[in-house]
Structures are given as structure tokens and as C-alpha cells.
N, CA, C and O of each residue as an XYZ file, in Angstrom:
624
protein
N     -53.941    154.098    -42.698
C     -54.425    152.727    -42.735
C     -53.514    151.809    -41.922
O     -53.983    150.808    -41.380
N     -52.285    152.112    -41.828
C     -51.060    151.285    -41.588
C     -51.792    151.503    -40.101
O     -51.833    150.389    -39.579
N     -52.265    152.299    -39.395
C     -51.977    152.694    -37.824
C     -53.722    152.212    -37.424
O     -54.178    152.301    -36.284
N     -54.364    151.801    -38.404
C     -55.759    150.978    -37.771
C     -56.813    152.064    -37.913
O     -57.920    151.905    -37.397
N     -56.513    153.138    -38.579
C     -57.684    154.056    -38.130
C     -58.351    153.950    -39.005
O     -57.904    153.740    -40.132
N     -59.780    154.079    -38.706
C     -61.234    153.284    -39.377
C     -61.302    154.348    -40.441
O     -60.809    155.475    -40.407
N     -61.955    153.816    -41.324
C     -62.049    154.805    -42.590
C     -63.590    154.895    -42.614
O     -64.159    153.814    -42.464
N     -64.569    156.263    -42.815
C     -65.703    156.430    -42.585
C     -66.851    155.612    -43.877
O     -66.801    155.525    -45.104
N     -67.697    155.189    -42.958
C     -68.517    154.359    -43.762
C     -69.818    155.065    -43.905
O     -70.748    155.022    -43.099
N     -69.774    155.721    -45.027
C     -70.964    156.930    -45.626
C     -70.916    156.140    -47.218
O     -69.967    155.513    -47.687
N     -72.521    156.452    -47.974
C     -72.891    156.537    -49.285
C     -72.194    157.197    -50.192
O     -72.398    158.408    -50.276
N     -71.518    156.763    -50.804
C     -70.659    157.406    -51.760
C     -70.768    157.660    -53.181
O     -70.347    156.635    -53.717
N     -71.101    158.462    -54.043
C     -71.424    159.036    -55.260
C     -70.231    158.677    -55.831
O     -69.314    159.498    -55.798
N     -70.060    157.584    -56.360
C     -68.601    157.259    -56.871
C     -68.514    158.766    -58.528
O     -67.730    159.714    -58.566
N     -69.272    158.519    -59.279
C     -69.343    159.328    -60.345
C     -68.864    161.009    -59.812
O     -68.269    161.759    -60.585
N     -69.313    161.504    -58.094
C     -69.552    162.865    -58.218
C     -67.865    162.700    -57.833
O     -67.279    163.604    -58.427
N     -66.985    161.937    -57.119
C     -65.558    161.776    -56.461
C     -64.831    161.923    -57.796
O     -63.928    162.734    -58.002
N     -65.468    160.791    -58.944
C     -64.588    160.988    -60.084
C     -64.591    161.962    -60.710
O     -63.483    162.301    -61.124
N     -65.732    162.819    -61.058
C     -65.933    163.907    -61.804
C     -64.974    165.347    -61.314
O     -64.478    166.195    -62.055
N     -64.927    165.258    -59.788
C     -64.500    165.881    -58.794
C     -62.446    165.925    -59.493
O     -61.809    166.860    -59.979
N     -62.099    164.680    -59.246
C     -60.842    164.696    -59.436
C     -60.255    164.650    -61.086
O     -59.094    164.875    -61.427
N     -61.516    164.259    -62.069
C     -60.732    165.012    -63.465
C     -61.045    166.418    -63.500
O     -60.490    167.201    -64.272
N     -61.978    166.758    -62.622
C     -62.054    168.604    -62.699
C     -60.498    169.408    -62.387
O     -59.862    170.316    -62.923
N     -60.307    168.453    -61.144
C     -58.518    169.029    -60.610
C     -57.605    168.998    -61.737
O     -56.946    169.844    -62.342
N     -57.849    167.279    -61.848
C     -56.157    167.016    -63.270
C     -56.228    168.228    -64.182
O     -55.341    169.081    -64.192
N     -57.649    168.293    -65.188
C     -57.683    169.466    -65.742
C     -57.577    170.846    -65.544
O     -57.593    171.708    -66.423
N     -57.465    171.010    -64.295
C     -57.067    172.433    -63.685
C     -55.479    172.558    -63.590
O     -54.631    173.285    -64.106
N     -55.486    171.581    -62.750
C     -54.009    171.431    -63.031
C     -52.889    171.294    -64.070
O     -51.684    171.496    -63.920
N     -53.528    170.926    -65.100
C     -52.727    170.545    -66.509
C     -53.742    170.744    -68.070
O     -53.969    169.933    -68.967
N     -54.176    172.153    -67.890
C     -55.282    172.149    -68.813
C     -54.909    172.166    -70.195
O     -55.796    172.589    -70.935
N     -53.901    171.843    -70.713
C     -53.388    171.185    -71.729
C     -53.487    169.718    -72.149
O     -53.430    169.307    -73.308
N     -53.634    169.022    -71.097
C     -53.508    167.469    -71.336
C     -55.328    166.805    -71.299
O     -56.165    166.942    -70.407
N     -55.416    166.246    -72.344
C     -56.714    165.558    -73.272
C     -57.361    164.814    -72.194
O     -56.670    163.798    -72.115
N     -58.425    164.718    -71.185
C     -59.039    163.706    -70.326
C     -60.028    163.738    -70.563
O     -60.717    164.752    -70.453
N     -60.613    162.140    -71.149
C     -61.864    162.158    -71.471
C     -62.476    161.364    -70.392
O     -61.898    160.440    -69.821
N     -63.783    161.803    -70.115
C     -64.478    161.059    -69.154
C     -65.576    160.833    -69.487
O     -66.397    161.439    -70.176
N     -65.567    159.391    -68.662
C     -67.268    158.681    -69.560
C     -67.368    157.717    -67.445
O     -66.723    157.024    -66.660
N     -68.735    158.478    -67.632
C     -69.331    158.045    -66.234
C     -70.486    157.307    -66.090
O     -71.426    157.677    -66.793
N     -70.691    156.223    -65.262
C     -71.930    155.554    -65.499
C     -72.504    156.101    -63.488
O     -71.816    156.739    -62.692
N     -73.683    155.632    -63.307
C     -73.753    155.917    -61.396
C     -73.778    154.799    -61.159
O     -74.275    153.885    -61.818
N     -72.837    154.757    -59.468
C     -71.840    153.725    -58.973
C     -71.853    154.549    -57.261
O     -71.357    155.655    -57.048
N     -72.521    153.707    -56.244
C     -72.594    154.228    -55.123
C     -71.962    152.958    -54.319
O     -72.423    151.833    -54.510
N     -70.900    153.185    -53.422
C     -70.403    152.728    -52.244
C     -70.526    153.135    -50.933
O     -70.665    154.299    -50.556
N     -70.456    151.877    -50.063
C     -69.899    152.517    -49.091
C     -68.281    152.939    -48.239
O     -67.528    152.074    -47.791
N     -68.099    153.959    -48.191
C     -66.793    154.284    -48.044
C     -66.533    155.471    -47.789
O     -67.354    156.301    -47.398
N     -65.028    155.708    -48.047
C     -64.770    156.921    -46.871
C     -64.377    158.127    -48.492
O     -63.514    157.882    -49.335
N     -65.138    159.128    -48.487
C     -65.441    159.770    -49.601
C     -63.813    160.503    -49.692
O     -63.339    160.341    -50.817
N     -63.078    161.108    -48.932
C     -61.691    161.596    -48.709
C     -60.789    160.250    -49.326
O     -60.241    160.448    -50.411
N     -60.667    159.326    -48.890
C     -60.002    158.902    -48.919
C     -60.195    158.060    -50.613
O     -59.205    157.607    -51.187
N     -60.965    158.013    -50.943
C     -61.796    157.451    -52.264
C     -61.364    158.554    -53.128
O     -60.678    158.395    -54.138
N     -61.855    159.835    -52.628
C     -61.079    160.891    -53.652
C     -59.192    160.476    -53.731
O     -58.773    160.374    -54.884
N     -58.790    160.392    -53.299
C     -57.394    160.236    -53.194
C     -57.033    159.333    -54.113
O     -56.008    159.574    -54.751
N     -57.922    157.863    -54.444
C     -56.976    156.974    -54.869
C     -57.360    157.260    -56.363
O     -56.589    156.819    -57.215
N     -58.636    158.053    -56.831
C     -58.997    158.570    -58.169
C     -57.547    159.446    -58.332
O     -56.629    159.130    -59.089
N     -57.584    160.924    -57.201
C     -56.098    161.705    -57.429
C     -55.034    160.805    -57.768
O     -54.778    160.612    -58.956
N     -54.506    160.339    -57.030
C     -53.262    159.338    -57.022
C     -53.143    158.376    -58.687
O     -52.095    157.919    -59.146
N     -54.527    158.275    -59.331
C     -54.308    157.315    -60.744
C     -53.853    158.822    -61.481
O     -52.662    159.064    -61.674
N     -54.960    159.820    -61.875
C     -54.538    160.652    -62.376
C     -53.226    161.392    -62.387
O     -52.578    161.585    -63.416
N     -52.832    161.840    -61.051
C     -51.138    161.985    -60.815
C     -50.544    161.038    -61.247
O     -49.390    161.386    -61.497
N     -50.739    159.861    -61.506
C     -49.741    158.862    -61.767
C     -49.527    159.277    -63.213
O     -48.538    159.520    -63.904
N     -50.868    159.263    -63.402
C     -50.641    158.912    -65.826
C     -50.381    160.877    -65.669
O     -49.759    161.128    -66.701
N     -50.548    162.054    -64.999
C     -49.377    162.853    -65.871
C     -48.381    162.658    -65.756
O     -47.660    162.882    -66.729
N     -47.777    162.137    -64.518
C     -46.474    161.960    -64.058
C     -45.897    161.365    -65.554
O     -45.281    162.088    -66.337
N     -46.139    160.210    -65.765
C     -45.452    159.254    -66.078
C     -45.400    159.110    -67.263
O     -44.734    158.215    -67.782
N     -46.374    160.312    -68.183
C     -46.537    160.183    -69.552
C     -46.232    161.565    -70.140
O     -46.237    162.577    -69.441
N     -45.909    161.568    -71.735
C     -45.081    162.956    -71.905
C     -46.245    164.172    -72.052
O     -47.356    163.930    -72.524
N     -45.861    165.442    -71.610
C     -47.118    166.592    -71.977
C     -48.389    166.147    -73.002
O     -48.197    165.572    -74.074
N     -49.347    166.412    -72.628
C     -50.205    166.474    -73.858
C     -51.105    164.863    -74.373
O     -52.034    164.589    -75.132
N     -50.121    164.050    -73.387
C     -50.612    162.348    -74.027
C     -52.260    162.336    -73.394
O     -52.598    163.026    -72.432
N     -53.010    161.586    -74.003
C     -54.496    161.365    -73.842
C     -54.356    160.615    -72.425
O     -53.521    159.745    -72.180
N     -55.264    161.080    -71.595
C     -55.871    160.183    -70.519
C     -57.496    159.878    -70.751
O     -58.207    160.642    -71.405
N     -57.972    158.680    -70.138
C     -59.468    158.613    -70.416
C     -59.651    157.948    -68.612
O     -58.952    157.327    -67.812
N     -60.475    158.305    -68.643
C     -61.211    158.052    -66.959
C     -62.692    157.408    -66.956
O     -63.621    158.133    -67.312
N     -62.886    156.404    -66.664
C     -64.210    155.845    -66.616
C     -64.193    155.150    -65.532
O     -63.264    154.697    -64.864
N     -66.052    155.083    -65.352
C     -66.298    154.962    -64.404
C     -67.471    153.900    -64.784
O     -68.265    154.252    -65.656
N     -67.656    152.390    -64.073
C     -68.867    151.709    -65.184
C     -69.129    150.822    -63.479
O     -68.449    150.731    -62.457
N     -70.547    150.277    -63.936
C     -71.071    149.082    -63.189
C     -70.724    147.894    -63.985
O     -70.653    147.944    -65.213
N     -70.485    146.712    -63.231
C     -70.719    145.399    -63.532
C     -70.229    144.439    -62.932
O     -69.072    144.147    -62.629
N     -71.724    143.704    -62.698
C     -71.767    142.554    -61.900
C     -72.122    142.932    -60.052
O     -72.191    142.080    -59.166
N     -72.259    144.091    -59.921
C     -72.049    143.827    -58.318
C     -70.991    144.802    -58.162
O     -70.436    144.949    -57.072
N     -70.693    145.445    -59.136
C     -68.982    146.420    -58.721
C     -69.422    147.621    -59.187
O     -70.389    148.026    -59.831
N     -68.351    148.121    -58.636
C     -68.045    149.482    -59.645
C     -66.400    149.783    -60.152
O     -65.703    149.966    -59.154
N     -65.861    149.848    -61.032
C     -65.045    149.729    -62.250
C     -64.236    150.944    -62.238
O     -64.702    151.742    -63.051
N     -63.344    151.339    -61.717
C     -63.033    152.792    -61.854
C     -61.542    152.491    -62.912
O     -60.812    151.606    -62.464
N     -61.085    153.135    -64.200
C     -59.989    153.002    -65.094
C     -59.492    154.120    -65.014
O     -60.161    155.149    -64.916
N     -58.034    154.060    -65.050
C     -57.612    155.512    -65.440
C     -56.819    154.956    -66.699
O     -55.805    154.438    -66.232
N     -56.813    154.813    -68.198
C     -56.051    154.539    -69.199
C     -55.044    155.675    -69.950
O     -55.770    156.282    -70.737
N     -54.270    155.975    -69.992
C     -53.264    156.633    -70.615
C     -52.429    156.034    -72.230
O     -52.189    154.835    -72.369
N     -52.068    157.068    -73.334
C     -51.484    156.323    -74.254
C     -50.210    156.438    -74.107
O     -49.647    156.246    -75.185
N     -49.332    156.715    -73.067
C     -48.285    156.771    -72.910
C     -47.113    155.891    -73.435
O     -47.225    155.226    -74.465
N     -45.598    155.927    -72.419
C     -45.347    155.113    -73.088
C     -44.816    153.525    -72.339
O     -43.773    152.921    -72.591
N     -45.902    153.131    -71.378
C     -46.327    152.136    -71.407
C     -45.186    151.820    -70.141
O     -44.388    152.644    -69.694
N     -45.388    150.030    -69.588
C     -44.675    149.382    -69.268
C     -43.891    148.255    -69.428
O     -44.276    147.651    -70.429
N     -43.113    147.792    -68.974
C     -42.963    146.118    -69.290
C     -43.423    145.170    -68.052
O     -43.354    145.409    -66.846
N     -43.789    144.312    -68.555
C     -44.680    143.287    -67.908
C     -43.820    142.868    -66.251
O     -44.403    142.229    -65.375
N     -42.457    143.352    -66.115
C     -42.095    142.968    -65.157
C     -42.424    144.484    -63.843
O     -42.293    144.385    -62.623
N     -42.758    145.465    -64.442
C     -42.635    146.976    -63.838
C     -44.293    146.591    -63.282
O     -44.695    146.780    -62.134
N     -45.219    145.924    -64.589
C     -46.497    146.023    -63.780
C     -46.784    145.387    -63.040
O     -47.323    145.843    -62.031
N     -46.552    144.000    -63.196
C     -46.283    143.190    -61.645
C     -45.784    143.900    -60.170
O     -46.008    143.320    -59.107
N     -45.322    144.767    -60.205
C     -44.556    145.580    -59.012
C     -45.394    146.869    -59.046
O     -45.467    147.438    -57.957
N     -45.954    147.368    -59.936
C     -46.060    148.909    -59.423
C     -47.108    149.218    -58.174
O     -47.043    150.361    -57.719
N     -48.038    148.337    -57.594
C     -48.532    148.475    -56.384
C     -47.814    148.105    -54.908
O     -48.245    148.013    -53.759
N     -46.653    147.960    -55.461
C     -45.682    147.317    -54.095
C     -45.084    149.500    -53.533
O     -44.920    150.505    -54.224
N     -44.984    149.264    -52.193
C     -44.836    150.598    -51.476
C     -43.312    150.805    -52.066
O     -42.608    149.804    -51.932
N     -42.974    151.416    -52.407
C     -41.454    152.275    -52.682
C     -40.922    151.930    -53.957
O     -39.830    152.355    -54.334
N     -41.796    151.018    -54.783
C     -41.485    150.719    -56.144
C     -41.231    152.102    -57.151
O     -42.092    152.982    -57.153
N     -40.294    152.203    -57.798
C     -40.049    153.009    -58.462
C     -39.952    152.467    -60.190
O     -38.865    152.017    -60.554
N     -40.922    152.519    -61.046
C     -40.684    151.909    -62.166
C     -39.195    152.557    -63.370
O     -38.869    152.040    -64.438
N     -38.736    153.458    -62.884
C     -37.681    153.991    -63.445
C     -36.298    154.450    -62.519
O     -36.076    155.634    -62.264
N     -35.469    153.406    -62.090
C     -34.489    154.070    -61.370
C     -33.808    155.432    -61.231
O     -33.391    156.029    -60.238
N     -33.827    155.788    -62.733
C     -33.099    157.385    -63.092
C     -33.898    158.284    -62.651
O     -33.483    159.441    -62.583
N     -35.356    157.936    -62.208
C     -36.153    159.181    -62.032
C     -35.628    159.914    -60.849
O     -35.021    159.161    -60.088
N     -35.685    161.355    -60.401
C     -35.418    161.498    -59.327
C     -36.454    162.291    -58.236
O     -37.163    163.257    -58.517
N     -36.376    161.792    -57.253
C     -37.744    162.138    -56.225
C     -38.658    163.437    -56.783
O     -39.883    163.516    -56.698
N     -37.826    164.354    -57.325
C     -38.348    165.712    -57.834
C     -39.592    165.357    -58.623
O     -40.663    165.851    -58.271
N     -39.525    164.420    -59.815
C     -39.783    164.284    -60.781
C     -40.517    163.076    -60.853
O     -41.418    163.048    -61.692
N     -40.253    161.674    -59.877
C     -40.887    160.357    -59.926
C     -41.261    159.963    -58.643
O     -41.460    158.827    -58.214
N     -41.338    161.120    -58.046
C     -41.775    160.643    -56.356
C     -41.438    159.549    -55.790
O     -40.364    159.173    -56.259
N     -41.877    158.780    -54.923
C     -40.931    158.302    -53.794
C     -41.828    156.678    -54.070
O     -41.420    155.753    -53.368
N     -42.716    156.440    -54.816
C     -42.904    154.939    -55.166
C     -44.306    154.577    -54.091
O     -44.505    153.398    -53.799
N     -45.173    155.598    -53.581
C     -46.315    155.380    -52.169
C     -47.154    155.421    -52.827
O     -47.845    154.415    -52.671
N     -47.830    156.575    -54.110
C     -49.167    156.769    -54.900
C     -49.881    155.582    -55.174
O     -50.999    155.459    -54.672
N     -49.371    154.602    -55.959
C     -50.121    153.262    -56.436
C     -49.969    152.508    -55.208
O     -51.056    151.955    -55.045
N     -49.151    152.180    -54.210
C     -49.423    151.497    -53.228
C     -50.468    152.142    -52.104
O     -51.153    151.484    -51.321
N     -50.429    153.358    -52.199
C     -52.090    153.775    -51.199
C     -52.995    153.395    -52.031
O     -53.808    152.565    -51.623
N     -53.077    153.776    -53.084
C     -54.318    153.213    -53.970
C     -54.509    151.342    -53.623
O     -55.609    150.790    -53.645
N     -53.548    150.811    -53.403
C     -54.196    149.239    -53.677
C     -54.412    149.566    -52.318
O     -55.560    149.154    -52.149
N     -53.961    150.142    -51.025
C     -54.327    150.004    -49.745
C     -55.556    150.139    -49.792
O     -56.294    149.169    -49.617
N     -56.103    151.574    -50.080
C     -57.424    152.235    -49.805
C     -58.606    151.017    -50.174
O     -59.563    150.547    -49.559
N     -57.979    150.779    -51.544
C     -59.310    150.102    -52.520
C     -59.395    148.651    -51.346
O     -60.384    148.169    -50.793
N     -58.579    148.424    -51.304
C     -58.429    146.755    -50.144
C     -59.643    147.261    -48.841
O     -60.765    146.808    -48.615
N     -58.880    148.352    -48.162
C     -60.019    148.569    -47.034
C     -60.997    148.602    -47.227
O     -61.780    148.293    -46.328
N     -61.535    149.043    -48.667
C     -63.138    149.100    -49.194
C     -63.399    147.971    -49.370
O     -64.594    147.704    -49.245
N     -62.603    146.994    -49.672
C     -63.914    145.606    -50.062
C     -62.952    145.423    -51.607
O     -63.437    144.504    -52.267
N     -61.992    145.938    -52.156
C     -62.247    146.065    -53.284
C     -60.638    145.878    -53.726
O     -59.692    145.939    -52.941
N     -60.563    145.658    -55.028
C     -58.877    145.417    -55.414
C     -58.477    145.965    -56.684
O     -59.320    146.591    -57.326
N     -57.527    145.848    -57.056
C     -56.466    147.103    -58.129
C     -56.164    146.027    -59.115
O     -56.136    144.820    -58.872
N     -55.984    146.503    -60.045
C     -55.232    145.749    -61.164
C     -54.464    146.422    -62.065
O     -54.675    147.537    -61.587
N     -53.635    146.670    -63.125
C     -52.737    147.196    -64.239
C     -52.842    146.464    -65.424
O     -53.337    145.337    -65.434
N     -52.393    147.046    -66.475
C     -52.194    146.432    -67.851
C     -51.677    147.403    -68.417
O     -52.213    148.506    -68.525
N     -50.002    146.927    -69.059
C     -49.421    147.703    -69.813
C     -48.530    146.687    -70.901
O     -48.086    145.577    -70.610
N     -48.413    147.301    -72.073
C     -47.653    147.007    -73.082
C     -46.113    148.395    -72.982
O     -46.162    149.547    -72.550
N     -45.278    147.850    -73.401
C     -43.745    148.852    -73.801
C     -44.562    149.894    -74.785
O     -45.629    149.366    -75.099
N     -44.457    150.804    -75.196
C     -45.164    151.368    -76.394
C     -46.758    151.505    -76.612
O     -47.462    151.869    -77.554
N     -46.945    151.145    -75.587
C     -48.771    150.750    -75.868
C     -50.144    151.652    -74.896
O     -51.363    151.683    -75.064
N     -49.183    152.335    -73.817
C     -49.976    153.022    -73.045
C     -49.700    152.343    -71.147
O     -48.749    151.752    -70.635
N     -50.845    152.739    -70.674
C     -51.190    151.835    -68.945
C     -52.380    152.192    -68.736
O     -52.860    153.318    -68.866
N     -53.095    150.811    -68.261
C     -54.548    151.303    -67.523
C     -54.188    150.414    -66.104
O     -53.473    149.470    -65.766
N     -55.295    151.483    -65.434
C     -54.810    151.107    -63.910
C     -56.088    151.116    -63.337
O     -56.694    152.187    -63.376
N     -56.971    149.525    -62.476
C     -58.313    149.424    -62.304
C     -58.357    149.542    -61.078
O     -57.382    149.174    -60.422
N     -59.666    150.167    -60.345
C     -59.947    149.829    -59.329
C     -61.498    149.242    -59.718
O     -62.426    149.676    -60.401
N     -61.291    148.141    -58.989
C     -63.151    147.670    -58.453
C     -63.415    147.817    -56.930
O     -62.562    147.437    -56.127
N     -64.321    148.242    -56.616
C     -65.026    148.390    -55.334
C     -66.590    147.754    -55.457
O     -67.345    147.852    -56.425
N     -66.801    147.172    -54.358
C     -68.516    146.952    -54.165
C     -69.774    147.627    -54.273
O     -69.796    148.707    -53.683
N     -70.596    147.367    -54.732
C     -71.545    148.204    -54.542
C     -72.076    148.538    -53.425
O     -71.882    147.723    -52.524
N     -72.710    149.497    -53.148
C     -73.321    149.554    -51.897
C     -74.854    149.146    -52.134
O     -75.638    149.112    -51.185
């Protein structure tokens, strides 16, 4: 995105991208609880790169939450949008970490180490991608309380 290159403008099955990437998380971590609740939600956009910023929420909430914690993934219409959540019951943020976690190299835990908390790019491609679509990111976390992490995009 940084270097201008156009992102493909095709019909996008938002539901089949999401369904697509809790099939992975759960492959990948078929221990950990992901519930998914899907409504149909078509854009236009670049279906690769749309898969990515679904990957990138899911990588985020195992990363960041201990074995086994619940994730829920939905996918809803309203108003003209489409709604994509990734919510986790983890263990949460403080209000100053969520303000920052879409900034590029943000690391919400200093001690983490690259092995283990990666390099701070995941949530900042995600607000990139969703921006090139038409569309924008949001967070909500409590200390103790979990994180949900939104994307809205346009309808097509």
C-alpha cells in the first residue's frame, strides 16, 4: 500500500473471506473456542488482501491472549456497512495501549520479545487495508475485560 499499488476491485463475499480465515485459526490452534456468527456482506475489494486483515485480527487475539481463551468472530450488516469483530476474553487493555494499537511498530507490551509479540505491523496493516477500502478500524478494551477489534467496510 505504502508503494501505491492498486488493490483489485472485484465482488467480495465478505462471509466466504471470514469463514475462510476462522477455518485457518482453528486449524492452527484447534484447542482455542471460536465462535462464529455470519450475516451476507459483499464489497468491493481486493479479496487477498481482505483475507489478511480478518488473518491479522485473529493472529492478534491468539497472540495476545492465554491458550484456550474464547474468541468470537462476527460478521453483520448495518446501515450501508459491513461490521467485521474479532472479540476475545482475554486479558484486555488499558485505555492508553488502545489508543495506539493501530499505530505501525506499536508494541502493547515492551517485555514481549519479537519471537513471541512480533514487531507491532499486524493491526497497523489492518487499519491500512480497511482505509484503502473505503472503510475504518476501531478497538475497545477494558484491563481484565477482554479486546474487540472492528472493521467497517462499505457495501458494495
Amino acid at each position: 500500500l505504502d508503494e501505491g499499488r492498486r488493490l483489485e476491485q472485484e465482488r467480495v463475499q465478505l462471509e466466504e473471506v471470514v469463514r475462510e480465515a476462522v477455518e485457518t485459526a482453528r486449524t492452527v490452534d484447534p484447542d482455542r473456542p471460536i465462535e462464529l456468527e455470519l450475516d451476507h456482506a459483499a464489497v468491493l475489494g481486493d479479496h487477498e488482501r481482505l483475507r489478511q486483515i480478518v488473518d491479522n485480527l485473529l493472529a492478534n487475539a491468539r497472540l495476545h491472549t492465554p491458550p484456550g481463551t474464547h474468541i468470537s468472530v462476527r460478521l453483520m450488516r448495518d446501515d450501508g456497512t459491513a461490521l467485521i469483530e474479532v472479540e476475545d476474553s482475554g486479558p484486555g487493555m488499558r485505555a492508553a495501549e488502545v489508543d495506539r494499537v493501530f499505530e505501525r511498530f506499536y508494541r502493547s507490551d515492551g517485555s514481549r520479545s519479537r519471537e513471541t509479540g512480533g514487531v507491532g505491523l499486524g493491526l497497523s496493516i489492518v487499519a491500512a487495508v480497511a482505509r484503502a477500502h473505503g472503510g475504518s478500524v476501531g478497538a475497545s478494551s477494558e484491563p481484565g475485560a477482554g479486546a474487540a477489534f472492528r472493521i467497517t467496510l462499505p457495501l458494495a
